[in-house]
C-alpha positions, 0 to 999 in steps of 0.5 A: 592274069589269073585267067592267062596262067590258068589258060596257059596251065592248060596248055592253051598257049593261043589264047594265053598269048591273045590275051598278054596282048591285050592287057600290053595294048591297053597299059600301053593306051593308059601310059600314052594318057598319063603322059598327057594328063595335065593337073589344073587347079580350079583356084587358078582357072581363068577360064570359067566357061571351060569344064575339066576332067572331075569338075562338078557340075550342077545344073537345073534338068528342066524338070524343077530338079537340079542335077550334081554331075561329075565330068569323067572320061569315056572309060569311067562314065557310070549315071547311076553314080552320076559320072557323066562321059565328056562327050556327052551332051550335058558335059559339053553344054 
């Protein structure tokens, strides 16, 4: 917001504009998925052979490594902190 008021102070009212657009296009896409988010207690899932978002996964990597990985949505995805995206091979597996 800092950059907005900023642009705006220098009388770039196009970008400023551009910009507010944005940031209400992408709280308007978090507010749509938190209205579906659905909370799922692993001690009451029955199905066993479905992953949800944040479940831990551990897996041999064929390699004689075993891997720790956390699913996680798309937007959130990060390897290196192994947050692996849900529409990525190992997650769907």
């Amino acid at each position: 917001m800092e950059t907005v008021a900023r642009a705006a102070g220098n009388g770039d009212y196009i970008y400023s504009k551009r910009r507010l657009r944005g940031i209400d296009r992408r709280i308007r896409f978090l507010s749509t998925r938190l209205e579906s988010a659905e909370v799922v207690d692993p001690k009451q899932q029955k199905k066993l052979d479905q992953v949800f978002f944040w479940c831990c996964l551990t897996y041999p990597d064929g390699r004689g490594n075993v891997r720790t990985i956390t699913v996680v949505g798309i937007d959130e995805a990060d390897l290196s902190r192994g947050k692996v995206s849900w529409v990525s091979p190992v997650a769907r597996r």
